[in-house]
C-alpha positions in Angstrom: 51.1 98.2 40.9 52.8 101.3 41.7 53.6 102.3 45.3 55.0 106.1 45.2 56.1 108.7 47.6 54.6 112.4 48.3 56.7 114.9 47.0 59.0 115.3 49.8 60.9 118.8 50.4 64.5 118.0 50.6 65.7 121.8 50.7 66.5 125.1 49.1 69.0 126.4 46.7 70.3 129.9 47.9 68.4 131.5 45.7 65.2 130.0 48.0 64.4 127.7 45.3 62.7 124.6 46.6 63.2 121.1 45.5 60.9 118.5 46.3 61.5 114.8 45.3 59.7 111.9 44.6 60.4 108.3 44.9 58.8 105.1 43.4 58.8 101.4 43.7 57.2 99.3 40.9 57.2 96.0 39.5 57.1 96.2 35.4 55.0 93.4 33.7 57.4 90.5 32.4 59.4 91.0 29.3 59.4 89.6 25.6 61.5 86.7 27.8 59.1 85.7 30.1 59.8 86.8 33.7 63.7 86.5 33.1 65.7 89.4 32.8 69.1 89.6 31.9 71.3 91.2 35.1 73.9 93.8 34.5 76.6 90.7 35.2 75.1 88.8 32.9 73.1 86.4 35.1 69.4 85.7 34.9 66.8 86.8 37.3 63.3 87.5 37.8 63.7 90.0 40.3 61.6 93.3 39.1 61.7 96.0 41.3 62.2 99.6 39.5 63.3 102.0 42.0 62.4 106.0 39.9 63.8 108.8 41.6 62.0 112.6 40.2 63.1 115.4 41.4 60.6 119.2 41.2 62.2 122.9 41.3 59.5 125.4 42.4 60.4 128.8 42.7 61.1 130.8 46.6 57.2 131.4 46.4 55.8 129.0 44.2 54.2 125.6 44.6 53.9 122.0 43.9 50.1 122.7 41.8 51.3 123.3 38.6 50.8 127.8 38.8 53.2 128.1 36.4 56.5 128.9 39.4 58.0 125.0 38.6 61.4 126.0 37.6 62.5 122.4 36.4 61.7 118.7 36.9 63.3 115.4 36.3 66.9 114.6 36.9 67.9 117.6 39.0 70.8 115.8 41.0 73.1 118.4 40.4 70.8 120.8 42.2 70.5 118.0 44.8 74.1 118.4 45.9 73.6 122.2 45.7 71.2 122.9 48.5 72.4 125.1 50.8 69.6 124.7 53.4 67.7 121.8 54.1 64.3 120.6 55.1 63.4 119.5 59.0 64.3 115.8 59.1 67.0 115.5 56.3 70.8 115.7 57.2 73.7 116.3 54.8 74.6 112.8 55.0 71.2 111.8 54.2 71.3 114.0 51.4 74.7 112.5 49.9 72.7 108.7 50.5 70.1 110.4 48.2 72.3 111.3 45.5 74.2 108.0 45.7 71.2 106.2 45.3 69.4 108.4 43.0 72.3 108.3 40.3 73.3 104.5 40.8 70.1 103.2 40.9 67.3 105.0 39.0 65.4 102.9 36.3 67.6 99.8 37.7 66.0 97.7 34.8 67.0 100.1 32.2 71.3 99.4 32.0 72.5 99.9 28.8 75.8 98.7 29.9 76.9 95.4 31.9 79.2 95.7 35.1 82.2 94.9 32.8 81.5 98.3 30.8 82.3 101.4 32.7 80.9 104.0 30.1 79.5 103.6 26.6 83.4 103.6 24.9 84.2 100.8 26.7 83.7 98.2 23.7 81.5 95.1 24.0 82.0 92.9 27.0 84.9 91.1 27.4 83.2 87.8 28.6 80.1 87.7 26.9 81.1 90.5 23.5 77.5 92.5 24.8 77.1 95.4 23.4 76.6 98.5 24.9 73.1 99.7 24.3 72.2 96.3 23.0 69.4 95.3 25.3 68.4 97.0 28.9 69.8 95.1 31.4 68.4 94.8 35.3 70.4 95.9 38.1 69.3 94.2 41.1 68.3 96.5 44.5 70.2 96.2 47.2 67.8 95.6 50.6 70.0 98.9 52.0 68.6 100.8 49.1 65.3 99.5 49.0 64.8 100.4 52.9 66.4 103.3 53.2 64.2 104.8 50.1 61.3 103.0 51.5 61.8 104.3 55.6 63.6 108.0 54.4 60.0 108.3 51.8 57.6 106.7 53.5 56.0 104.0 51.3 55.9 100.4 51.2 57.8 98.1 49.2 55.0 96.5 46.4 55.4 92.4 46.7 54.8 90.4 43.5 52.0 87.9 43.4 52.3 84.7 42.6 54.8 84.8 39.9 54.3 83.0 35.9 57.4 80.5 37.6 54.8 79.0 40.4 51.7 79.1 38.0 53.2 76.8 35.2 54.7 74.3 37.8 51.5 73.9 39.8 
């Protein structure tokens, strides 16, 4: 189940580009481990939300259809912090929320490192020896994050069913 914003118009570079962004809440089928994932402090949980952040360039005169004027799309934080005019309805500090968000929190259940591990030369874990890269590990969303995205792009939070935990008590 996916539940996914519009593409929302955040603002324009000075050179009139556009950039539009799209935000996303899943909740990924369980893993190899059942419906536990391993959290980036080593604890285990089943929670599952995926937050995915995408940001679209389009040209000053261009579109979001695909004509050929998308200048770049994916990751395009930097350009983020770049605008230098912005779309009715976003502030600066809504913008800076955006980018906090966006670079802390995309693909939360893809963490190649744990909360002990800074950056990928920081050696394995000193409380467990993980190793960076070893497994993807699951940060857990915040509910500031997970309303602000869900209020600032307008969609709804999905909500699991009835999880594989209730079905093979009952």
């Amino acid at each position: 189940m996916t539940h996914k914003s519009e593409d929302v118009l955040v603002g324009r570079l000075t050179d009139g580009t556009k950039l539009y962004v799209q935000a996303r809440f899943d909740l990924p089928a369980d893993g190899k481990d059942g419906v536990w994932r391993e959290a980036v402090d080593h604890t285990r949980t089943t929670e599952r939300l995926r937050l995915s952040v995408v940001g679209t360039l389009v040209a000053w005169n261009g579109s979001l259809d695909r004509n050929g004027t998308w200048i770049g799309v994916g990751q395009t934080t930097e350009s983020l912090m770049a605008l230098s005019e912005l779309a009715t309805g976003w502030t600066v500090a809504d913008v800076v929320k955006l980018h906090e968000i966006w670079t802390k929190y995309h693909l939360n259940d893809m963490n190649a490192g744990c909360v002990h591990q800074p950056h990928p030369d920081s050696g394995n874990c000193p409380h467990t020896g993980y190793k960076w890269g070893q497994r993807w590990l699951f940060k857990p969303l915040p509910y500031h994050v997970v309303a602000w995205i869900s209020d600032k792009f307008e969609i709804e939070v999905p909500t699991p069913g009835v999880s594989t935990i209730e079905r093979t008590v009952s």
